[in-house]
Every structure is written in structure tokens, then in C-alpha cells.
N, C-alpha and C positions, 0 to 999 in steps of 0.2 A: 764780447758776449755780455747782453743784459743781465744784471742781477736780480730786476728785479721787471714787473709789466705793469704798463699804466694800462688804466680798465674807465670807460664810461663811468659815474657812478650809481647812473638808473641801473645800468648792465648788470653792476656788480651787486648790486642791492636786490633784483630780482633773481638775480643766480644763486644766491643766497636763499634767501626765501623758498626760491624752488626745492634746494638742498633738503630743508627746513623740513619742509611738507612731505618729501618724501621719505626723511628721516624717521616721522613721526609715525606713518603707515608701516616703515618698516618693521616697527618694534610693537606693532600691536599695542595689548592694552599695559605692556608691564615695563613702566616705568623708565620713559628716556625724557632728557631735558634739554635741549640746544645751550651748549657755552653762551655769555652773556659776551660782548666788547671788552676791552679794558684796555686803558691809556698806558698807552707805550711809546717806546723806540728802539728801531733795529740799527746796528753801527752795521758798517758793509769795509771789508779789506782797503779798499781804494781810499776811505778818509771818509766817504760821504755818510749819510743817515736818513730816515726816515722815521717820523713823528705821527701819532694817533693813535684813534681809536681802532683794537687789531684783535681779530677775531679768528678762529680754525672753523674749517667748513663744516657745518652741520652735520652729525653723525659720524664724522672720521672723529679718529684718536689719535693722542700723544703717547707714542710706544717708543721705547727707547732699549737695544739689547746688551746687556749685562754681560760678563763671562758667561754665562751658563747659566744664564735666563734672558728671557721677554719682561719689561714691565709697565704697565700702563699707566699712565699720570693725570690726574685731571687736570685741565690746562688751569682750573681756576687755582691752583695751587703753585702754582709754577712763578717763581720770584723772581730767575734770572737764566737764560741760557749764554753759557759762551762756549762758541766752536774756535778750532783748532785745527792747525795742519798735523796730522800724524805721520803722511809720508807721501810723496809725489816725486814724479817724476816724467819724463819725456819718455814714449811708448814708440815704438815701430811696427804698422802691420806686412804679415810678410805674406807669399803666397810660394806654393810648392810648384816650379815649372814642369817636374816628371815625377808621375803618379810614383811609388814606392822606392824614391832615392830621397836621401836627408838634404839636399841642397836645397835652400830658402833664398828668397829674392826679394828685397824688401820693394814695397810696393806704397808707393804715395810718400807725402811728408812725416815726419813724426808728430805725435798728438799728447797734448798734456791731461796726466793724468794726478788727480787730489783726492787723497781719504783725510774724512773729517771726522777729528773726535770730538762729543757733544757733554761737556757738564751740564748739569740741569740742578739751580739750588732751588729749592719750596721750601713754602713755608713752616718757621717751625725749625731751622737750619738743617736739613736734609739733601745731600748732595750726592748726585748720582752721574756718575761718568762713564760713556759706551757709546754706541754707535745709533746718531736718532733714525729712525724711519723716515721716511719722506713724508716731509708736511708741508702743508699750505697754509700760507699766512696770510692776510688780507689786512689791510693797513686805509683806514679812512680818513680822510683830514679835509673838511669845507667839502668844496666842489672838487675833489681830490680822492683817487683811488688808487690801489697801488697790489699788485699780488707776488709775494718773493714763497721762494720754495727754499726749504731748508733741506738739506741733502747730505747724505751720509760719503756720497762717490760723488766727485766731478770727472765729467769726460768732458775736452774738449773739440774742436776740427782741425784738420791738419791744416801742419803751417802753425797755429798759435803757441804760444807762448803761456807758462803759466801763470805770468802779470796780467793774461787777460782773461783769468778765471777770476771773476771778484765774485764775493762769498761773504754770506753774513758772518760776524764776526762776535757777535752779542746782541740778544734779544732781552731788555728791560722792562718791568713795567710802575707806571710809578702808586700802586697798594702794594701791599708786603705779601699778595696771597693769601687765599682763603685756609684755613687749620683743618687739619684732617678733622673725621670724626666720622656719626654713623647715619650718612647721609639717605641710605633707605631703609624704613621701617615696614617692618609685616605682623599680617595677621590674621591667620590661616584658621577660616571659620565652619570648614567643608567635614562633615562626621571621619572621610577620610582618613584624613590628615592627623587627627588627634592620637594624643600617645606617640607623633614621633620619634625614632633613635637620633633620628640629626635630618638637617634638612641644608640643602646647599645648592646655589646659584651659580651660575657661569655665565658671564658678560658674555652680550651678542659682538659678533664681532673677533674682541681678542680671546675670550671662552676665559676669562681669569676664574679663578675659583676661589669663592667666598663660602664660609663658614658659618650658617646665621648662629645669633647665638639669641639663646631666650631670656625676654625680657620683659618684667610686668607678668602679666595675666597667663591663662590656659592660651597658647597660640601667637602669642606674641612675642617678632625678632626680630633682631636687627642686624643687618648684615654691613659691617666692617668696610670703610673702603670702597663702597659703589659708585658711589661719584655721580649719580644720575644716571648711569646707563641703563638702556634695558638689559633683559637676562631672563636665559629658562632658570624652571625649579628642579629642584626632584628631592620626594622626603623618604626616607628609608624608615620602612618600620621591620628590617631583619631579612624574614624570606620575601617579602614585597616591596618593589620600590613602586614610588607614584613620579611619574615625568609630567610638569606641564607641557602642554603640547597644542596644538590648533587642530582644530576639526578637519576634515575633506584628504583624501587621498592625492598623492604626488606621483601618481604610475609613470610619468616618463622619466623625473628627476630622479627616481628610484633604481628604474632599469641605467640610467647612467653611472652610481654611486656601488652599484651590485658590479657594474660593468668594473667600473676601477679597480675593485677589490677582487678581482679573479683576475689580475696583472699586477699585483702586488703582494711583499711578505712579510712576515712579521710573525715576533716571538710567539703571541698570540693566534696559532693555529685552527683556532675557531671562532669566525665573527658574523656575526649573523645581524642585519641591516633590521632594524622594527620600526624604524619610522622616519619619513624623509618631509622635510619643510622647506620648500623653493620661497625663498626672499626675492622676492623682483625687483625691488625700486634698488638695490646695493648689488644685484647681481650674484646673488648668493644662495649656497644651496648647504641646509645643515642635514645630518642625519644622525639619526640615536641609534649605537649599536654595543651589543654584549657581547664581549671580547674575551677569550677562555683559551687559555692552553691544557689541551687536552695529551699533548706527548709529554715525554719526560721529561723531569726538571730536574736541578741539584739539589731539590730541597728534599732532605732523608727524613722528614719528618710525616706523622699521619695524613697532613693535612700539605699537599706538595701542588696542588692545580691552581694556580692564579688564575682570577676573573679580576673585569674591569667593566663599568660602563660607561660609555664615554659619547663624549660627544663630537663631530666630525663637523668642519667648516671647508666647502668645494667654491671652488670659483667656475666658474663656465667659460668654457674657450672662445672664441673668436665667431665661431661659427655655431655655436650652441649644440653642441652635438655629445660633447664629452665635458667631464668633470676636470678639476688638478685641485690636486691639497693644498690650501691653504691657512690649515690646522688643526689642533684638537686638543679639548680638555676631556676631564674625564667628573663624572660626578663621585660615585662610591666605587672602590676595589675593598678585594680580599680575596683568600686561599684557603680553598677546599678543601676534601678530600676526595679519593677518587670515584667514592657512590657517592657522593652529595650532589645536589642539585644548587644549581646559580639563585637567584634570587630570580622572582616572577616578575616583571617588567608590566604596570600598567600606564596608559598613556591616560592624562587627563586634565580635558581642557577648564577645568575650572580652576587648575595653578597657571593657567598659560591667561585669561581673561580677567587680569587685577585688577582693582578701579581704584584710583586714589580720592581716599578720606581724610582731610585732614592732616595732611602728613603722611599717612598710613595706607600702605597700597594692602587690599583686601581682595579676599576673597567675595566674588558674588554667590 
């Protein structure tokens, strides 16, 4: 088995770029930056390696799972990856010869099977170990292209062996990584907006949730950890929130995301869909919705009804016809009581159309 795939370099260069472009569309006006190259070397199990300039496709992420979490990494930060066997072994598929009797019959050869644990050090000595997502890596050197996939499972074909699963082994680069900090700043200029309770973001995409915190002036913040991504807003001023949002109605992706949620359940008993955003160039369908448990709870206190507003990330099937989760953050929660009312939900597109000033992505 290849570990890794040599590429044209026109190919890989315009594949790229293509990425690029539609990255940029995807995220509208609010703040995304394509990763830059950076000189590296990937070690591969079998002894060999690969040298260059190595880059992640435009718009995807570095996600890595934790115990009991997700966390997203900006690759410019990332000093070293080394994977690891965690546990492998030879697999047998079997098949049942008579419908409702336990006898199995094993069918075909057996197939090697490798779970990979991934440390990831950044900059700053920060070292995180769990299980990476599947990423693409792109490796440039001269007249010289190269694309290895970094994978959390190997599955192999029957008959092999698992000496013939080679697997990156360490991913170097030679700068030490870029140092955290507060790589997007805001400044929310809209009559709206002013007097904020709190105002918070959630990356497109992985839905992280950022805290902005104020800084400077009436309306200016900066939010923790964005790392270039884009990101909706939403600012709470108590009984009203404000969602940035885009103009034009989504009536079929709508009736699809209505459709999921009348086949599925949750603690949250009452969720009511208010605004759905089809992402086309990523294939992606978000939707904002106020989540309320409206039956009993354990809590004995005045105030016992949980609310949430959150945000929902759909992928589209095959056939574009039906939605499937592929995540969700949430902006603001809290617990009511049982006459109170949720907070009032206004959609608006002047937090969703920022333009960067300076540094400073703003309101128009």
C-alpha cells in the first residue's frame, strides 16, 4: 500500500488554488485566511521520508479528539506531530450462512487492521495527545509533489500483512511555530450592538466557541484563539440576542433540517429551527435554532427550564435529498422559569458582513 501519492505539480497547484477560492466564498465577509507553506519533513514507518514545502488544503482543519473533547489547532502553530501504534491487529470478515442460527463462516482472507495515536507539540511547549482527524498533507519540493493523508484507522486488503501498512510516523517542521495570541480583533459599530452582555463566535466549520473579550474602546474585542477562521457572531443584550446571519431564505435546506429533527430526540424537548444557511462550495448546511426543555427536570429550584441557542452543522447525503449531523455548538444558554420567556432571537446581517480594516474586521 502507498503511503503516500505523487501529484502533477500544475495539478496540485491548481487543486489548491481551486480549494483556495472556494474557501474564501465559503466564509463570506467574516474573516478566513488560507495556512501559509512551511518547510518540513514527514518520517514514514518503512525508514523513508519526505522533505518541503507542506501545506493543509485550504479551508479544512487540524482537529484532534481529546478524552471528552474536539480541539482545533491552527496548523501555523503546530511544532511537531508523532503517531503511534496504539493497537492492531489481523481482522476476519465473516458471513452468516442461515438467516437466524449463530454459525459464522469466515469469508475471504484476513485484513490488517492499525489505530493511530497522534501527539501534537506547538508552540509554546503545549502537547496534546488523542486521536487526529483525517488530514491532508501536501508536500512540495522543485518539480516535485507529493499528498500523504494522516489517519487515525488503517484498514488494510485481504491477504496483507501489517508491514505493508506504512504510516506516517512524524510530521516536523523546521520554525518552532507561530505563539498563540489574539489573532482576530472586532469592532462592532452597528447602534445594535452597543451595551452588549457578551458577545461570542463560533468557528465555521468546527462551531469552537470563542468568548470575545473587550478591549480598547466602546465596541472593541478580541477574540481568543481564532486562528484566522471565519465565524458567526451573536451578541446578547439579556432578553435579545442579535445572530449574524446572511440575507435570502433557504426553504429546501430548511425543510430538510425540520425533516431531521422530527426523527430525532433530545433532552431538549422543544427546538424550533429560525434560520437555515446552505454553504455550497463545503457542502454544508448550518442552522440556528432555540432549544428549551419545556417537561420536567431535576432542578427544584424556581428557575428549572433549560434553554440553549445553538448552532447546528448538516452535511448533505449523497443524493442531496436529506441532511446528517455533523455537529453543533451552541452560542448562549440558561434556566428559566416556567412563565418566563427564552430570549427574542434577531437575525442580522450586518454581524454576518465584516470587512477587514486594519487588522480590525468591522462592522459596515
Amino acid at each position: 500500500m502507498k503511503h503516500h501519492r505523487h501529484l502533477p505539480r500544475a495539478l496540485l497547484r491548481a487543486a489548491v488554488a481551486g480549494l483556495a477560492a472556494l474557501a474564501v466564498l465559503a466564509c463570506g465577509a467574516v474573516g478566513f485566511a488560507a495556512t501559509a507553506p512551511r518547510a518540513g519533513r514527514v518520517e514514514f514507518s518503512d525508514g523513508s521520508a519526505l522533505a518541503g514545502a507542506i501545506s493543509i488544503t485550504p479551508g479544512s482543519e487540524l482537529k484532534i479528539h481529546l478524552d471528552n473533547q474536539v480541539r482545533t489547532l491552527a496548523f501555523e502553530r503546530v511544532r511537531e506531530m508523532r503517531l503511534e501504534v496504539e493497537n492492531e491487529s489481523l481482522e476476519q470478515a465473516y458471513r452468516m450462512p442461515e438467516a437466524g442460527k449463530a454459525l459464522r463462516v469466515a469469508e475471504g482472507k484476513p485484513f490488517p487492521v492499525r489505530a493511530l495515536k497522534t501527539t501534537v507539540s506547538l508552540a509554546g511547549g503545549e502537547a496534546l495527545a488523542g486521536h487526529l482527524y483525517t488530514t491532508v498533507l501536501y508536500i512540495e519540493s522543485g518539480d516535485d509533489a507529493r499528498k500523504v493523508v494522516l489517519l487515525a484507522k488503517q484498514r488494510g486488503k485481504e491477504g496483507q500483512a501489517l508491514k505493508d501498512l506504512v504510516y506516517p510516523v512524524k510530521v516536523s517542521f523546521e520554525d518552532p511555530g507561530a505563539p498563540a495570541g489574539d489573532v482576530a480583533r472586532l469592532r462592532l459599530t452597528l447602534p445594535e450592538t452597543r451595551g452588549a452582555g457578551g458577545v461570542v463566535a463560533l468557528t465555521l466549520g468546527a462551531l469552537d466557541r470563542m468568548e470575545a473579550k473587550p478591549s480598547g474602546g466602546p465596541g472593541e474585542y478580541v477574540l481568543p484563539g481564532a486562528s484566522g477562521a471565519g465565524f458567526f457572531l451573536a451578541v446578547n443584550h439579556g432578553a435579545r440576542v442579535l445572530v449574524g446571519w446572511p440575507r435570502g431564505p433557504e426553504e429546501k435546506a430548511a425543510a430538510m433540517v425540520r425533516a431531521a429533527f422530527t426523527n430525532s430526540e433530545d433532552f431538549f424537548d422543544d427546538r424550533r429551527v429560525l434560520a437555515v444557511h446552505q454553504d455550497e462550495p463545503r457542502q454544508l448546511i448550518y442552522s440556528l435554532v432555540m432549544s428549551v426543555r419545556r417537561g420536567k427536570t431535576s432542578l427544584e429550584e424556581k428557575k428549572s427550564q433549560p434553554w440553549r441557542l445553538e448552532l447546528y452543522r448538516w452535511k448533505l447525503d449523497d443524493d442531496g435529498t436529506r441532511v446528517m449531523l455533523a455537529g453543533k455548538g451552541y452560542f448562549f444558554r440558561g434556566i428559566d422559569a416556567r412563565q418566563e420567556s427564552v430570549p427574542t432571537v434577531e437575525l442580522s446581517p450586518g454581524l454576518w458582513g465584516l470587512k477587514l480594516e486594519g487588522g480590525t474586521w468591522t462592522t459596515q
